[in-house]
N, C-alpha and C positions, 0 to 999 in steps of 0.2 A: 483496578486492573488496567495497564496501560494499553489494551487492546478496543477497550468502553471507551478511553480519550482517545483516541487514533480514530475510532470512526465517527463519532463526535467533529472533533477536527474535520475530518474530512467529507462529511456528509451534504455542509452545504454546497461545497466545490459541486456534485454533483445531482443535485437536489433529495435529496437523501436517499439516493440510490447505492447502499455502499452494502454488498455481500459477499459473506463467510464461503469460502472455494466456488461457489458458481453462481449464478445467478438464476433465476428465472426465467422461461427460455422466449416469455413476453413480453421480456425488459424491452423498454427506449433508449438510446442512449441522448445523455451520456450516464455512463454506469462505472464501478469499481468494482473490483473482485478482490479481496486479500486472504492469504492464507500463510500457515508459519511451515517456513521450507529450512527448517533445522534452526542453528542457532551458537551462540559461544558458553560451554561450560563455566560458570564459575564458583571454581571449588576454593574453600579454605580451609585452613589447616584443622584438623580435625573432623573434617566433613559437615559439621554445624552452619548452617546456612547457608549449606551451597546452592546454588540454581543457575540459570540457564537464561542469558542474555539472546530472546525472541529475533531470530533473523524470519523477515517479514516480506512476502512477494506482493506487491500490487501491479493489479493489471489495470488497464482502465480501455473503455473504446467509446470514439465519437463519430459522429457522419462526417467529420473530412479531415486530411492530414493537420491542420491548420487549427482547429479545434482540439487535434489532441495534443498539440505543442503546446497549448495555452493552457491546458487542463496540466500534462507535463510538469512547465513551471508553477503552476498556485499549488498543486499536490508535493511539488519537494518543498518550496517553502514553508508550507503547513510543517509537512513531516520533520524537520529540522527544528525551526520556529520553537517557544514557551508553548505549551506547556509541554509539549513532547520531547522533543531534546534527540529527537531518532538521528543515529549517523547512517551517513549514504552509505550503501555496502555492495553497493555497484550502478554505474550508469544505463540508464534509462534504453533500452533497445524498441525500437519500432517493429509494430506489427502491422500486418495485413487481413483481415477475415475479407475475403470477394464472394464469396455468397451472401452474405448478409451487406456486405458492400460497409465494411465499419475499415477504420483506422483506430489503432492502440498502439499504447508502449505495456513495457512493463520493468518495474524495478526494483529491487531490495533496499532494503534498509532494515536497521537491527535498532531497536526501541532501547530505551535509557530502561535499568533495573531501578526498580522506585527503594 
């Protein structure tokens, strides 16, 4: 399941802080959240085989802008990188949490169908 190597992949980025729609609300950061926000149909003729190319939201947050730039670039390059093969399926938008006082992004990508 290419959802098992994607957190895998990305688990040491964050020291294996990496969960499924929310986190726990004890978490440290830095932390990842990923969850699947739809995807690309792909059908073949006959309808034999068809399935559904995983479009994939990660969010991620740290204690300073600076840190989640850095987190940023090692989590796209993981995501793209062997053994994943994930294409970008949109640029990376910065977030703000000011009660918790965190900085994130967050960004799609849609996984390779194995």
């Amino acid at each position: 399941m290419q959802e098992e190597l994607m957190v895998a992949q990305l688990s040491p980025l964050v020291a294996g802080q990496v969960y499924p729609d929310t986190a726990p609300s004890d978490v440290a950061p830095p932390y990842l959240i990923w969850q699947q926000v739809g995807g690309q149909p792909i059908q073949f003729l006959g309808g034999v085989g068809s399935t559904t190319r995983p479009r994939i939201q990660l969010t991620w947050w740290a204690v300073s802008r600076l840190a989640a730039c850095q987190l940023r670039d090692q989590i796209q390059a993981a995501m793209v990188d062997t053994p994943l093969f994930a294409e970008i399926a949109t640029g990376p938008v910065a977030d703000h949490e000011p009660v918790q006082g965190l900085y994130g992004f967050r960004q799609d990508f849609y996984l390779a169908v194995p």
